[in-house]
C-alpha positions as CSV (number, residue, x, y, z in Angstrom):
1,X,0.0,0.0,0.0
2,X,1.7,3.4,-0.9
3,X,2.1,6.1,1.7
4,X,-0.8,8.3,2.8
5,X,-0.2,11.5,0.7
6,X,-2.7,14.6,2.0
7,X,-3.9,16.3,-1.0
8,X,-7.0,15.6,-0.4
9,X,-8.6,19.0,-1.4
10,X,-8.8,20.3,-5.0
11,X,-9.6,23.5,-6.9
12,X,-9.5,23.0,-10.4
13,X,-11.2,26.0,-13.6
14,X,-11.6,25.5,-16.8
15,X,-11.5,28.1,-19.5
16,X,-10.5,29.2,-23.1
17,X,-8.1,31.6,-24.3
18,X,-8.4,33.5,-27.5
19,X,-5.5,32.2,-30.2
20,X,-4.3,35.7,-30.4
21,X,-3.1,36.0,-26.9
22,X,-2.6,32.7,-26.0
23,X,1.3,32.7,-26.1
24,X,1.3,35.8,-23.8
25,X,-1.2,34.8,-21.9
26,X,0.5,31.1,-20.8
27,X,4.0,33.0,-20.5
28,X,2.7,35.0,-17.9
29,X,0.9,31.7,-16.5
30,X,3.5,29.6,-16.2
31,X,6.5,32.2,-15.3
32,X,4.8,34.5,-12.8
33,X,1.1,33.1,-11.8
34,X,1.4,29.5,-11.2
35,X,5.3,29.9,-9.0
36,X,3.3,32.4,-7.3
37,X,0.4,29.8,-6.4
38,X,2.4,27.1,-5.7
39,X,4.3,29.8,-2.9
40,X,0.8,30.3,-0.7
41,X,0.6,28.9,2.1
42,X,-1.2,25.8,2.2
43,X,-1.1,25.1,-1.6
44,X,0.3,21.8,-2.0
45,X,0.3,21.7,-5.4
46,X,-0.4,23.6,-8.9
47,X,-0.5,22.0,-11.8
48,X,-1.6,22.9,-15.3
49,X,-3.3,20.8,-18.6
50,X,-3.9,21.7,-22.1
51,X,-7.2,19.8,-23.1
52,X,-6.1,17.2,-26.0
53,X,-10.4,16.1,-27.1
54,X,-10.7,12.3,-26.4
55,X,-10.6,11.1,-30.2
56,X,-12.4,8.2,-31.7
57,X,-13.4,6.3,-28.3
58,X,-14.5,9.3,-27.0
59,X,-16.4,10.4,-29.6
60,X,-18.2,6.8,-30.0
61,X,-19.2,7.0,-26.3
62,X,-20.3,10.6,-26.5
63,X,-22.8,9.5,-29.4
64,X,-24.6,6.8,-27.9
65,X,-24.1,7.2,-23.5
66,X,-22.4,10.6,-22.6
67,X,-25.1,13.0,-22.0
68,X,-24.2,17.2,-21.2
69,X,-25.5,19.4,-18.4
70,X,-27.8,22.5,-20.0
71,X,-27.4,24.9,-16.6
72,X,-26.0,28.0,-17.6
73,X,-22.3,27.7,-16.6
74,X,-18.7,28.7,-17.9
75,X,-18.1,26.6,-21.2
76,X,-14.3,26.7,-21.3
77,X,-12.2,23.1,-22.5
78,X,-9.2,24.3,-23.0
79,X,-7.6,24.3,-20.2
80,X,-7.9,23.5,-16.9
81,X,-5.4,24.9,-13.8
82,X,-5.8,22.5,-10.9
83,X,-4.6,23.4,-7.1
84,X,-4.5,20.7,-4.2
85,X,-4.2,21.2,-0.8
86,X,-5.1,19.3,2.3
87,X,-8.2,21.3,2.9
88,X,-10.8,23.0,1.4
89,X,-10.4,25.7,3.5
90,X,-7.1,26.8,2.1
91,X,-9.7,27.9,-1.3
92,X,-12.2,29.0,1.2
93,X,-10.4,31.7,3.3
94,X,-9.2,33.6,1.6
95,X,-11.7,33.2,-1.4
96,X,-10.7,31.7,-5.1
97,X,-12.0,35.2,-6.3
98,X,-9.8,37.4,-4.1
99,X,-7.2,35.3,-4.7
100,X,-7.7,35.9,-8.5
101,X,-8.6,39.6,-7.9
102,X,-5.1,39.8,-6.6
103,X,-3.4,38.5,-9.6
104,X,-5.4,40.5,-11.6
105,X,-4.4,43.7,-10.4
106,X,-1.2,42.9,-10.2
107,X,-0.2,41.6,-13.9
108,X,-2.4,44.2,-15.6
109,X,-5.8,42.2,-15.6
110,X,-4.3,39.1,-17.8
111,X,-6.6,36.8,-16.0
112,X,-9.4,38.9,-18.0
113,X,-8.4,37.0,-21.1
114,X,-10.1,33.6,-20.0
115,X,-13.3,33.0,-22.0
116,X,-16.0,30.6,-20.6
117,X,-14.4,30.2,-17.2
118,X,-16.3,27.4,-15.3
119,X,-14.9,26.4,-11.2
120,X,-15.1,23.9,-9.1
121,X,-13.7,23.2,-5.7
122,X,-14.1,19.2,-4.7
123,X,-12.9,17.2,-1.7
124,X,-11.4,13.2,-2.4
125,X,-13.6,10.7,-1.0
126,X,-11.6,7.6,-2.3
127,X,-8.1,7.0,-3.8
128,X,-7.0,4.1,-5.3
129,X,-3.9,3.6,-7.0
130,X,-2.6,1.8,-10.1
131,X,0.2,-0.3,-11.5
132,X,2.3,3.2,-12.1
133,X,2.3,4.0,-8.9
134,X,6.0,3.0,-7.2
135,X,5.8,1.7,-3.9
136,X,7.7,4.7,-2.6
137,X,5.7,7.4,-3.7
138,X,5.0,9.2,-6.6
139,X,4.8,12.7,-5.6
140,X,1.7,14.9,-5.0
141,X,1.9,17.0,-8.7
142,X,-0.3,14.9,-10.7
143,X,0.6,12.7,-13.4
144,X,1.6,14.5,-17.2
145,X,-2.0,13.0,-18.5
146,X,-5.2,13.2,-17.1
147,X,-8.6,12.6,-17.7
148,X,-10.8,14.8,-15.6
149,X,-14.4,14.2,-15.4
150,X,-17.2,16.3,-13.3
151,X,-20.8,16.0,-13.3
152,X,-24.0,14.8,-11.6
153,X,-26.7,12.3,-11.4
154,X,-30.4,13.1,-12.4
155,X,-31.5,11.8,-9.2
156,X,-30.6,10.8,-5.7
157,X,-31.6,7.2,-5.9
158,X,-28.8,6.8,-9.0
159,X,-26.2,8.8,-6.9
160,X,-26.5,5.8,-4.0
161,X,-25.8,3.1,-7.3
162,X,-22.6,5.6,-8.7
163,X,-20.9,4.6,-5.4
164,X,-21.7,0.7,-5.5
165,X,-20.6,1.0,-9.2
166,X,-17.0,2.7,-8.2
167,X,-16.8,0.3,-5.3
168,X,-17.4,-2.3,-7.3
169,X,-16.3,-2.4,-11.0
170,X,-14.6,1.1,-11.9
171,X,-11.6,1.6,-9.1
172,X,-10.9,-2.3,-9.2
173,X,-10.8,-1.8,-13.2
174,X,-8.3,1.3,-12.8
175,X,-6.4,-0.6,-10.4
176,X,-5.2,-2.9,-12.6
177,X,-5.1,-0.8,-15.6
178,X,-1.3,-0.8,-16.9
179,X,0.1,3.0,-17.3
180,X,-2.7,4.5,-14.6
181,X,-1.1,6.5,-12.0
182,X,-4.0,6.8,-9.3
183,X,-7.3,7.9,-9.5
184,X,-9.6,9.8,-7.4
185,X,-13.3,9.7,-6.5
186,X,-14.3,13.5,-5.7
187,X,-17.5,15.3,-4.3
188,X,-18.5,18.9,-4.8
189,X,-17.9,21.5,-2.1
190,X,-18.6,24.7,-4.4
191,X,-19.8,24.9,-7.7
192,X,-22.0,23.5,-10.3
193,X,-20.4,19.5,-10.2
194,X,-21.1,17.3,-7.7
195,X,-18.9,14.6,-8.4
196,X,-15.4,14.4,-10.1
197,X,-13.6,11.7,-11.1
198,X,-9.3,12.9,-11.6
199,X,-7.7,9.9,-13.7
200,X,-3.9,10.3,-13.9
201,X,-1.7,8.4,-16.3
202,X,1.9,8.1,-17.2
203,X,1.1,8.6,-21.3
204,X,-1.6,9.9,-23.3
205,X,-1.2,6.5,-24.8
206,X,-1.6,4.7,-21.8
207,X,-5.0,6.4,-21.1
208,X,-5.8,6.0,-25.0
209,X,-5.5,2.0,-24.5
210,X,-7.1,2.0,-21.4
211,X,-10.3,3.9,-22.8
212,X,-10.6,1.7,-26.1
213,X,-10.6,-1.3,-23.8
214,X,-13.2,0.2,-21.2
215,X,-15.6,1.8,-24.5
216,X,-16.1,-2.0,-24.9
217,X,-17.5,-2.2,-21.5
218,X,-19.2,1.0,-21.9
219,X,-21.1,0.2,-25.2
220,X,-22.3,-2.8,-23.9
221,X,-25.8,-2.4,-23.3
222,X,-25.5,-5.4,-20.3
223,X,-22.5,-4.1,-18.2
224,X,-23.0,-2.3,-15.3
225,X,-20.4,0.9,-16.8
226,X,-23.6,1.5,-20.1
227,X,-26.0,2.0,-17.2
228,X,-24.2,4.2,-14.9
229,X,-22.1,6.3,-17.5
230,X,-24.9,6.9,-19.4
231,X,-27.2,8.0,-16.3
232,X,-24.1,10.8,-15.4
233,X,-25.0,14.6,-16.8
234,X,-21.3,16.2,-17.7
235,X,-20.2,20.0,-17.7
236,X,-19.4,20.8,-21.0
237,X,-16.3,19.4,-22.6
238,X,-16.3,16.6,-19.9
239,X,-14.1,14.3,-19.2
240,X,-11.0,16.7,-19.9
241,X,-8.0,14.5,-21.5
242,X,-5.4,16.8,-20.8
243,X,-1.2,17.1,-20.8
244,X,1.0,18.9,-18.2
245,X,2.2,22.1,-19.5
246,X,3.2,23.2,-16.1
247,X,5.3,22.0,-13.9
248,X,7.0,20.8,-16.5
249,X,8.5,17.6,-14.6
């Protein structure tokens, strides 16, 4: 069993940036906003992904069992900056906003460019890990692919099945799936999600095979996966399959 690692608390927002400022926009990101980030106090982590679309297997399970949230919310995919910490409270007090408001004001309003900004803040309720995962300890900054998944169910009775189902068949399927890092089961503090599901993986291939081997699982009209994915109402965009662009190791 791998050491207990406290990260257990995560901020993450979503967003687009407009091609013609993009290259400012992530120089001042990765050189002066996330360092600074990473340096408050009780941030255990920052980390940030550029959103690569799922291709063909997502695609095929987006036609016929992935269904989208129509609430009014931030509609940004292309990135996502993710913070972890060992309590919610370090994105409580002070506020995500102020905290932003800050920034702001002091690069010159850069965090104005974000289009379609959409925020969550979640707390783990399970972690599991996978065969990547050395026995020593991976470190907290997540793994340089993700696949980052937030949503709801349409009803309460579904919601107590989504935990048998995670109990069950998805966790014990990640933790054997070759190239997964860890994976963790979320709940919704603040904002519109109430569940997340943070995959991390060593390779964008390694989270490629692993999804054209579970789409067989999820197209199948008698597995367990076809019922509960398909009951599950994403934000827009979801699951984000994204790459590190910061840290870079």
């Amino acid at each position: 069993m791998p050491h207990a690692e406290p990260d257990r608390a995560i901020w993450a927002t979503w967003y687009d940036i407009d091609s013609g400022r993009r290259d400012e926009f992530l120089a001042w990101l990765h050189g002066e906003y996330l360092p600074a980030l990473r340096a408050r106090p009780g941030f255990l982590w920052v980390a940030h992904y550029a959103d690569q679309g799922g291709g063909a297997p997502i695609a095929a399970s987006g036609e016929t069992v992935l269904k989208y949230a129509q609430d009014g919310m931030g509609t940004g995919t292309q990135f996502v900056l993710i913070a972890g910490a060992a309590s919610t409270d370090v994105f409580l007090d002070p506020p995500i906003d102020e905290i932003e408001k800050q920034a702001s004001e002091a690069s010159g309003d850069m965090l104005s460019l974000r289009r379609g900004v959409r925020t969550v803040i979640l707390l783990e309720e399970k972690r599991i890990y996978g065969p990547a995962h050395p026995p020593a300890g991976y470190g907290l900054v997540p793994g340089p692919c993700i696949m980052f998944g937030t949503f709801r169910m349409p009803t309460p009775e579904q919601e107590f099945e989504l935990g048998a189902w995670y109990i069950k068949d998805r966790l014990p399927f990640m933790e054997k799936t070759p190239g997964c890092i860890r994976v963790r089961k979320l709940v919704g503090v603040a904002g519109w999600a109430k569940y997340g599901a943070f995959y991390e993986f060593e390779t964008l291939e390694a989270r490629t095979r692993w999804k054209q081997e579970n789409s067989k699982r999820v197209l199948d009209p008698n597995h367990w996966s076809n019922r509960m994915v398909g009951s599950t109402r994403h934000v827009p965009g979801s699951p984000t399959i994204g790459l590190r662009t910061w840290p870079a190791t």
